[in-house]
C-alpha positions in Angstrom: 0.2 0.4 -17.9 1.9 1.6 -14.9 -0.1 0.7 -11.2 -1.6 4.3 -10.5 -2.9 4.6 -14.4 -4.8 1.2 -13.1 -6.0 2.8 -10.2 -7.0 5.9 -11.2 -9.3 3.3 -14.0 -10.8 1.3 -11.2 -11.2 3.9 -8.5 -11.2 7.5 -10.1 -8.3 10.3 -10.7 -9.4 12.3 -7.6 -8.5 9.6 -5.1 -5.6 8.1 -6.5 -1.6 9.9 -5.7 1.5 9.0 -7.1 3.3 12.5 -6.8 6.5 12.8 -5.1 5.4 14.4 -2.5 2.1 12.4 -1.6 4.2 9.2 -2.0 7.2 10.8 0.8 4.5 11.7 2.9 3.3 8.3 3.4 6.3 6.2 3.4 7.1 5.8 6.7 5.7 6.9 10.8 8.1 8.5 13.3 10.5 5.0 13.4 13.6 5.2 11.3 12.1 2.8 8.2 10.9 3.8 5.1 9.6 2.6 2.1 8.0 4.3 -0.6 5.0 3.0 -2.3 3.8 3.3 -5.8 0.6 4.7 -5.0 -1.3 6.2 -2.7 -5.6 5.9 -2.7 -7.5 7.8 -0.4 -10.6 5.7 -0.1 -13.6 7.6 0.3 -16.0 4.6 1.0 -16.4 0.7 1.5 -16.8 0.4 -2.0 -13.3 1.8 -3.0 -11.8 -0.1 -0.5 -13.5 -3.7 -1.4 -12.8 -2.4 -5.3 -9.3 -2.0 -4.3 -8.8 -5.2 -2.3 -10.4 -7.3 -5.5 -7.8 -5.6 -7.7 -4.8 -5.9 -5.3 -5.8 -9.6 -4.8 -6.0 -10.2 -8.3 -3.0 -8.9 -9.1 -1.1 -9.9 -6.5 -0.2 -6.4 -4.7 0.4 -5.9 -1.6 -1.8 -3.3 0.3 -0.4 -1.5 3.5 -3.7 -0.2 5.7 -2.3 3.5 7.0 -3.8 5.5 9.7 -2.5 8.9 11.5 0.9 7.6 10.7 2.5 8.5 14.1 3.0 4.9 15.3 6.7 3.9 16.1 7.3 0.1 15.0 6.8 0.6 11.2 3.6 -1.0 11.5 2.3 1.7 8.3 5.5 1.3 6.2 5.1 -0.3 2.9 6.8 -3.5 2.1 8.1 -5.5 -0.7 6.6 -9.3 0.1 8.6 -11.9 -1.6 6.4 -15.1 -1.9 6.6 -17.3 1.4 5.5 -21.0 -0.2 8.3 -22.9 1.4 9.0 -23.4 4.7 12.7 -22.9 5.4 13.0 -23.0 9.6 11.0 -24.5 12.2 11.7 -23.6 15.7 9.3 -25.1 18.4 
């Protein structure tokens, strides 16, 4: 089952996007990067967020927080996260 099918389970169709132009919309601020994700859920309370979170977790998902989206240093822009369990440099 694809991730928004999941979603839309766990948190409901109405708050749950995975239409072109939902997911354009929030792939990126006003800097040049952009990523776009595979879904979009507008929470509508603490309880979607924390049912959300418990999935994501679970799953292993990352979750990028969005706000206005008019920062500039790509602060809202969804990213892949490949697992970090090594330590490969050390500068002190």
């Amino acid at each position: 089952m694809e991730l928004a099918s999941k979603l839309r389970e766990l948190l409901g169709n109405e708050i749950v996007a995975d239409d072109p132009e939902t997911v354009a919309a929030h792939s990126g601020d006003k800097w040049f990067a952009a990523h776009e994700p595979d879904a979009v859920v507008f929470a509508r309370s603490t309880g979607d967020v924390s049912k959300l979170l418990e999935f994501a977790s679970r799953e292993k998902i990352p979750v990028t927080a969005r706000g206005g989206g008019f920062g500039y240093v790509g602060g809202c822009v969804p990213a892949r996260i490949r697992p970090h369990n090594r330590i490969h440099r050390l500068a002190l």
